[in-house]
N, C-alpha and C positions, 0 to 999 in steps of 0.2 A: 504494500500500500504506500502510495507516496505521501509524503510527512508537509504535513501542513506548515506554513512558514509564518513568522510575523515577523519583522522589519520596527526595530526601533533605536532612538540614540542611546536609550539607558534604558539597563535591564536590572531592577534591583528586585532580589530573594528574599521574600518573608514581607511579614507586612505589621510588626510589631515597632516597640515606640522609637527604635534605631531607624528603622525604613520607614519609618514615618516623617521623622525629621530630615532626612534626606530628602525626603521628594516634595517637602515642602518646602523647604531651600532651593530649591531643584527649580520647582515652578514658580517660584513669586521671583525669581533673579535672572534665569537662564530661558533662552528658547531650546528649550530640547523636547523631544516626545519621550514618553517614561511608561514600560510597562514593569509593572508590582505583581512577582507571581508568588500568590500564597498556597500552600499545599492542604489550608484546615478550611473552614465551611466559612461563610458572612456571620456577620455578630449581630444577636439580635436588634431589631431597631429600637429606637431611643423610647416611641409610645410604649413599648413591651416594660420596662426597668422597672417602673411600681408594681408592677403584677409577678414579676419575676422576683421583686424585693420580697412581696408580700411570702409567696410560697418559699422564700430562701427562712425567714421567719417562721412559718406554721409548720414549714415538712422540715426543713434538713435538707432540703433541695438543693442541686448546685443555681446556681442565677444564671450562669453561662452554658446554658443546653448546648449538644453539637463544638463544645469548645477541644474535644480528644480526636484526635483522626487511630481510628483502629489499625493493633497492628504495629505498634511505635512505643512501645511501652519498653523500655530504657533501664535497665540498671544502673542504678548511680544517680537519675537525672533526679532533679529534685520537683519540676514541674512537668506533667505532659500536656499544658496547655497549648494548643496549636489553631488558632484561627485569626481571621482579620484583627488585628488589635493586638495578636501575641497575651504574653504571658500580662504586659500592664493593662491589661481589661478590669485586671482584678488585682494588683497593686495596690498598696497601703497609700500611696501619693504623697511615700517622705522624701525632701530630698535635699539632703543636705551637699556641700559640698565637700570635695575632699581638703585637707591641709596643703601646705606649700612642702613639709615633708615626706608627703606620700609618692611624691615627684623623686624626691633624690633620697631613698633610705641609705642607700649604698655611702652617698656620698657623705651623710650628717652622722650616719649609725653602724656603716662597716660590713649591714651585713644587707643580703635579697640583693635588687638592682634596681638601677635608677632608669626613673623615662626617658624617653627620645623626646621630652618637651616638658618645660614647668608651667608651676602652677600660674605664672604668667602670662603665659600665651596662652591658655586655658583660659584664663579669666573672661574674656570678651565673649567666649562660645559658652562658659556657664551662664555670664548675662543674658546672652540671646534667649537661650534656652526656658531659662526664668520669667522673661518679659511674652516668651511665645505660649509657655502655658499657662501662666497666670500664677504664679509661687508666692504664696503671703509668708512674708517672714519678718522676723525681727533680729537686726543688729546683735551682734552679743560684743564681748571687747576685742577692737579693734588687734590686739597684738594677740588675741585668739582667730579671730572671724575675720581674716583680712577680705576685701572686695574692692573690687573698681568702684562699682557705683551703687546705691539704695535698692534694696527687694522694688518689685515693681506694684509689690502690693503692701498695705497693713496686714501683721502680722495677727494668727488668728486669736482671739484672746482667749485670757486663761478662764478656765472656770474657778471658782469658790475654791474647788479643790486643790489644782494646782496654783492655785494663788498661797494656798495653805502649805504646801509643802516645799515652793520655791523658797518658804521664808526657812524649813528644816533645812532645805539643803546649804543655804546660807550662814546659818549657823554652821556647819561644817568647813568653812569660808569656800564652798564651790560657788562659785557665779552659773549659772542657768540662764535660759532665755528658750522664749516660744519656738518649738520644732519647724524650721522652714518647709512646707507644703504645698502639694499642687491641688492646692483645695482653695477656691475664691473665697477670700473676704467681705467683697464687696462682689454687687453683680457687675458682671460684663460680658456684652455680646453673645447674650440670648443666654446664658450660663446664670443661674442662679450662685447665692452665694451659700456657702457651708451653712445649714440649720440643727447640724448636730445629730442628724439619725444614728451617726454610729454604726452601718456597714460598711466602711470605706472600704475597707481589704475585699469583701466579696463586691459592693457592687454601691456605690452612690446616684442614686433615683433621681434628683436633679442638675446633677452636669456639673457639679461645684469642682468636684474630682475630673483634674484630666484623663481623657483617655483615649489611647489612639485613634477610632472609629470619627472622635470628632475632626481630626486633619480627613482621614477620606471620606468621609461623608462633604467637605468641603470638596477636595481635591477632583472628586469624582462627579461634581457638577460643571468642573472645567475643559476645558480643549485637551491638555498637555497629559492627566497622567489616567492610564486604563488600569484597574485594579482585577485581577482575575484571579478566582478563589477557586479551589477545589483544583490546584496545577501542582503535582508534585516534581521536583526538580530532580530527574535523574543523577547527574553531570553535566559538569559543566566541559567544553571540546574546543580544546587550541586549534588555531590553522596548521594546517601540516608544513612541516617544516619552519615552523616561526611560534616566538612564543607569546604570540596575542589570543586571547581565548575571542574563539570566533561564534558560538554558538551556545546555549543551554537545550539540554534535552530535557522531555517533558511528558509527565505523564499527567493525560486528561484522568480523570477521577469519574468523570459522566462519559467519556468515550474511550475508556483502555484503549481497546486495540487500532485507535487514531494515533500514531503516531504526531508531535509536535515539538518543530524545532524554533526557537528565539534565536534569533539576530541581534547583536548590538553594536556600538561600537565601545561601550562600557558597560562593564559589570559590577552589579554593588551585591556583597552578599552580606544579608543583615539578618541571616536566620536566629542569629541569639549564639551563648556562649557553647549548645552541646553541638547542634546542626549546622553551623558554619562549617568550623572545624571536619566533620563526618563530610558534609557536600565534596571539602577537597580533597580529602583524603577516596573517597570513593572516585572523582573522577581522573583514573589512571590510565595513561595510553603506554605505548612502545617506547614513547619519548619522555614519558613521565610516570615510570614503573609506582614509584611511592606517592603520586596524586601530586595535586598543582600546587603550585609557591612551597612546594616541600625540599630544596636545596639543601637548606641546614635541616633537615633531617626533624624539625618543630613542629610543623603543624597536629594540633592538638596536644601537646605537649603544654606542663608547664600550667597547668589549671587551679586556678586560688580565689580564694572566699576568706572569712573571717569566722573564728568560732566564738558562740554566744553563752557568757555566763550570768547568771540571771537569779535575783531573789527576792522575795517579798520578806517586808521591814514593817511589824506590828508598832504602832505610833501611836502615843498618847492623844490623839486630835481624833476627833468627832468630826468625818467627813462623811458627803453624799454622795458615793459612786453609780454612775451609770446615765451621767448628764450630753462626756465626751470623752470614754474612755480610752480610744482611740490614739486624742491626741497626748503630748507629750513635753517634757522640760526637754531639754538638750543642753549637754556644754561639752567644751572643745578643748579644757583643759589637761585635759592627759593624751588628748593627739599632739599636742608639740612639746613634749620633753624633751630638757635639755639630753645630751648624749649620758647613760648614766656612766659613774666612775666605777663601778663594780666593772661596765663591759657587755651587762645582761639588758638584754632589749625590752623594752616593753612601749607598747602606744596600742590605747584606746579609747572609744567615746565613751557617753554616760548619760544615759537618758532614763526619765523617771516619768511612771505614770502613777493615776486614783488605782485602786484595785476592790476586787469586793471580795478579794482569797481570805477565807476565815471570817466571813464578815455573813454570812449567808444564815438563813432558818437550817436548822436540823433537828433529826427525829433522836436522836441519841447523844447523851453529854461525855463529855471525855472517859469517865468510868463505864459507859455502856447503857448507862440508863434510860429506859423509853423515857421520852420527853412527846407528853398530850398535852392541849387546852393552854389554861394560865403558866405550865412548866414550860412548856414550847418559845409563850413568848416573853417570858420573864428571862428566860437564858439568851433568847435571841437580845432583847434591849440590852442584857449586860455584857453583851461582844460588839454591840455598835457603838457603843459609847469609846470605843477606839479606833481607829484607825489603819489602812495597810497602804505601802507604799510600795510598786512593783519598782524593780532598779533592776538595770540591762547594760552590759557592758561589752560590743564588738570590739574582741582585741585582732592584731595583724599577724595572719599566719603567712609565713612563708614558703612559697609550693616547689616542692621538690620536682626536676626535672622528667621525675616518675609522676607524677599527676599528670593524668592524662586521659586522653578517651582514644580508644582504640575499634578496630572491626570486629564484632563479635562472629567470627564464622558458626558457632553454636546454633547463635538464636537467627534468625531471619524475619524481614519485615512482611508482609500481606504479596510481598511479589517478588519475594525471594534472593532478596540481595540482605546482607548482613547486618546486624541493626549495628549503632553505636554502643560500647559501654566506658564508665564513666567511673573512674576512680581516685581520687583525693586524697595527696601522698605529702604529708611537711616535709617541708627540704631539713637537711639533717640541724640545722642551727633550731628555727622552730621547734621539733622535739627535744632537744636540752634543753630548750627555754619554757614547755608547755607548763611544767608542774608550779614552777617560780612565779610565772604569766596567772597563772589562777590562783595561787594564793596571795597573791598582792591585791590583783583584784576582790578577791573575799577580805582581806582585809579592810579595804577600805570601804567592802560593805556596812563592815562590823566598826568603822570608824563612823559612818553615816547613823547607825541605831542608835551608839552610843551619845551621839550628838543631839538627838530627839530622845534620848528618854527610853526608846526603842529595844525591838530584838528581831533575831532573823526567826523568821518563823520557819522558810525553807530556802536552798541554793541549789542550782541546778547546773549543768554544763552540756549543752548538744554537742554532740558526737558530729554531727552534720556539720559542712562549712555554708556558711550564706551567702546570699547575693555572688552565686560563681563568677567568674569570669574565665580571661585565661584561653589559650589551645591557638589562637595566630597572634601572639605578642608583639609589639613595636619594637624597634631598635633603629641605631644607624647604620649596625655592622652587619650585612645580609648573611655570614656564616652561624650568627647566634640567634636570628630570629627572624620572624616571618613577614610584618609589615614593617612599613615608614611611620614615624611621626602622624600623618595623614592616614595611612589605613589602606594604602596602596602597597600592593604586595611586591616584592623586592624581585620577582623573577619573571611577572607579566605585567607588561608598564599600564592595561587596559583593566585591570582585575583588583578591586577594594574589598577589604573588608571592615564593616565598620562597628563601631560600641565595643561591646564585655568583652569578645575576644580578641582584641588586643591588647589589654591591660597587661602589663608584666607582675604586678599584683594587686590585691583590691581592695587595702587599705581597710580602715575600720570602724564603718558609718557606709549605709547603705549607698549601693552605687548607680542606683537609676540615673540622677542629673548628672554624672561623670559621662556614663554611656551615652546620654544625649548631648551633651557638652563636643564628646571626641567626634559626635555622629555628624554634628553644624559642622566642624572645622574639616572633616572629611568632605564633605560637601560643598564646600568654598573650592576647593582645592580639585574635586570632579566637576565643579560648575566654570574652573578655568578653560576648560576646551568647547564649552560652547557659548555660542554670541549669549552678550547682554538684552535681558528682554527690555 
């Protein structure tokens, strides 16, 4: 059967918040034509999201029907969300920035590696970033929170509660300040502003919450970009003999056995940190046995997150949880420590929410006693008459060369090519440091109760790493790594990849605006080759 063709300047992969930002850079500065091939279903429309809230509320229902494409079910991965909109459909909408140290560990702290670009030239594409999706936030101290210029919004305010416990944590002399988020404060441009429902992570009913759908639901009223959903991307196919990748192969989802090839004269792959990586690696020829921009031997190599240790702090204060639990204190003071004199690394954030752990009706009292009637609520008012404060702390792992995702020839996808798995390995410095790394951080939980009166009620540690990134890392030196500064791959001058996977690590504070941050400046940098609109 002959293979259907489509003909465009830019071909970008995936249609999450990284290919988002690109194509809307893409179109409001560049004349290019742009198609967006997603391999998951459309995202429900916007009228659906209170009905869809409601049932996420009564059943346990996910909000995101049709969000898993069958078949793709990942070891290691920590989300299978795959549709228009990617995994930030359902994002918390934190986004803080990273430090000016997250840039150069190597160089301030001796150990991991530094980027092919600081927090400087960064800054102008965090702003972007910030003012394109509406980021309320508030200042904290300048020689913590450095910035070019002002959040583009007021930052969201505190509740009662965290108004009560910014003044604990200040007692402890931590400075705090309101968690910067992609939640409006005020309204703008059809987007209502944050009213505090409190499903942010699964799903905000009024628009307050960025989310990708809203760029193509715009985009896709325009000329410039065609978004086609339900297109799974085989491999991507150099010209013979040269190493400009000339084509994406494509599998239709509603027409299998239709063949479909994309044309471009650029390719953006912005599948996210597990499926970029797997795309290249899968697409191997005679001339490219280990898959594409694979030279130094990197691709999907090198994958890193931050691990979360986490405890609720029983507190003499009579608080009302369940107003904005969501939101959160933030501070920035243990991302930029000085270099310690010991030698022993350590940087991370600190963010504090209300909590209602311990704080709840129960049928049984500590000794086991049925608690009915006036015992039920005479026990419950004498545990509310205190207080619980959750404290969170992403420290910075550093990822061992063995972190990585690999082809699983075991498992196989719905059409019999091999899935990805995905394995998370600290580089050997990291593990000498983990145990030290957690008991400092416990300590200063235990410094924070002591400071309120307080006690830890429980501490916890995930095993998991968060917010992955990692597997085509930046560099300048193409034998150690897989892209440029830009996101442009070091072996095909025509082939990018943008966000999580290029981070060489991912620092510790969530990295959504970083990933959209690298995603604008990649996109400055593909919108060089075609005329200004």
């Amino acid at each position: 059967m002959t293979a259907r063709v489509i003909e465009t300047d830019v071909c970008i992969i995936g249609s999450g918040i990284t290919a988002a930002m690109v194509a809307w850079k893409l179109a409001a500065t560049r004349r290019a034509d742009i198609v967006v091939l997603e391999a998951g279903d459309e995202a429900p429309p916007v009228g659906d999201l209170h009905a869809l809230r409601a049932r996420f509320l009564a059943y346990g229902e996910s909000p995101w029907p049709r969000d898993h494409l069958d078949g793709t079910e990942v070891d290691g991965i920590q989300s299978r969300s795959m549709q228009v909109g990617g995994l930030a459909m359902h994002w918390g909408g934190v986004t803080p920035r990273f430090s000016p140290e997250d840039f150069r560990v190597r160089s301030v702290y001796g150990v991991g590696a530094d980027w092919a670009l600081t927090y400087d030239e960064l800054d102008p594409f965090y702003q972007e970033a910030e003012e394109y999706m509406g980021i309320a936030g508030e200042q904290g101290p300048a020689a913590l929170d450095p910035r070019g210029k002002p959040f583009p919004l007021p930052a969201l305010p505190l509740t009662y509660n965290l108004t009560m416990l910014k003044e604990w944590v200040a007692g402890a002399g931590i400075p705090m300040w309101s968690q910067p988020s992609a939640k409006l404060s005020v309204t703008r441009a059809g987007r209502g502003a944050c009213c505090r429902n409190d499903t942010c992570s699964p799903i905000c009913p009024v628009g307050a919450k960025y989310n990708p759908d809203m760029t193509w639901q715009a985009l896709r009223r325009g000329p410039r970009v065609r978004l086609l959903p339900r297109m799974l991307v085989r491999r991507l196919v150099p010209r013979a003999g040269s190493e400009v990748i000339e084509s994406a192969e494509v599998l239709q989802r509603d027409r299998p056995a239709e063949p479909l090839t994309v044309r471009a004269r650029t390719f953006v792959v912005a599948a996210g940190y597990a499926w970029s990586p797997y795309l290249l690696l899968m697409s191997t020829t005679t001339s490219y046995p280990n898959g594409l921009a694979n030279s130094s031997g990197l691709v999907g190599k090198y994958m890193c997150g931050h691990r979360n240790v986490q405890a609720y702090i029983e507190l003499p204060l009579e608080l009302y949880p369940g107003i904005n639990e969501q939101h959160s204190l933030v501070t920035k003071a243990f991302m930029r420590p000085e270099p310690s004199t010991s030698g022993r690394y350590l940087r991370h954030d600190l963010r504090v929410w209300e909590s209602s752990v311990g704080r709840e009706p129960r049928l049984r009292s500590d000794s086991g006693e049925l608690l009915l009637g006036s015992a039920l609520l005479a026990d419950w008012r004498s545990r509310v008459a205190k207080g619980t404060a959750r404290v969170r702390a992403y420290y910075d792992v550093l990822p061992a060369r063995e972190s990585e995702i690999t082809l699983d020839s075991a498992r196989k996808t719905s059409w019999g090519t091999p899935l990805p798995a995905v394995v998370m390995r600290d580089s050997s410095d990291s593990r000498a440091l983990r145990g030290y790394q957690e008991d400092e951080i416990t300590k200063l939980f235990e410094r924070l109760a002591r400071a309120g009166n307080g006690k830890i009620l429980r501490r916890t540690v995930d095993e998991f790493q968060d917010h992955p990134a990692g597997g085509c890392r930046m560099g300048t030196d193409p034998p150690s790594s897989v892209v440029d500064s830009f996101g442009r791959t070091h072996d095909h001058e025509n082939l990018f990849v943008v966000g999580a996977p290029t981070m060489p690590t991912a620092g510790c504070a969530n990295g959504t605006l970083t990933f959209c941050a690298l995603s604008l400046r990649s996109a400055q940098k593909i919108g060089e080759g075609f005329p200004a609109s």
